[in-house]
N, C-alpha and C positions, 0 to 999 in steps of 0.2 A: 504494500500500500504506500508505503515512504518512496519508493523507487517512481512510482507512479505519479503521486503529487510532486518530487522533483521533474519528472518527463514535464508532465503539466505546463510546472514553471518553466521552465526551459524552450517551451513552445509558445509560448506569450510572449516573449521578448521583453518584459515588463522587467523594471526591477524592484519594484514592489507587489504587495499581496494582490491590488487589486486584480490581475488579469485569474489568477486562481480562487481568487472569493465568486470572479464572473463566470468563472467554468463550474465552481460547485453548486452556487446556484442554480445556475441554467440545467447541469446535469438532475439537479430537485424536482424541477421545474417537468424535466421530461420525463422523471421516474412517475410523479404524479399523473401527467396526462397519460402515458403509457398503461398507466394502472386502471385508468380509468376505465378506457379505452377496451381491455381486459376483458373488465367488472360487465362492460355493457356488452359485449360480443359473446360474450361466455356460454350465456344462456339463449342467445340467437340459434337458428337452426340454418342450414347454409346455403336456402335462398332467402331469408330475409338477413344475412347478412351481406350476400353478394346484394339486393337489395338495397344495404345501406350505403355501402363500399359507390353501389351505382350514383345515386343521389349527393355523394358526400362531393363525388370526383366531376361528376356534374354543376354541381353548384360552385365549385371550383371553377370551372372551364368558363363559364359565363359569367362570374364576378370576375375574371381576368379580361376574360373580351370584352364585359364594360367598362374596365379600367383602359385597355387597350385604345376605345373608344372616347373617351375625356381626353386624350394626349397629354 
């Protein structure tokens, strides 16, 4: 784990804590949404999760081509 949090550092360029307080956070951040994510799929059956997966990646694709579209 020590070896890891020096890699970290080392990868940040930084020479203080903040660029490793922003990767453990962030890495929080994703263990939470990941869990989530989980938690909710778990108990899906695998067309309504392919279902979900469809609408998620969907709603994706058309909030970017309206982004796209405001230039």
């Amino acid at each position: 784990m020590h070896s890891m949090i020096l890699l970290a550092y080392a990868q940040t360029g930084s020479s203080t804590w903040d660029g490793i307080v922003n990767m453990a956070v962030s890495a929080l951040i994703n263990s939470v949404v990941y869990a989530l994510i989980f938690k909710v799929m778990h108990d899906l059956t695998l067309p309504q999760a392919l279902v979900v997966v469809a609408v998620v990646f969907g709603g994706l694709y058309f909030w970017s081509r309206a982004r796209d579209r405001r230039g």
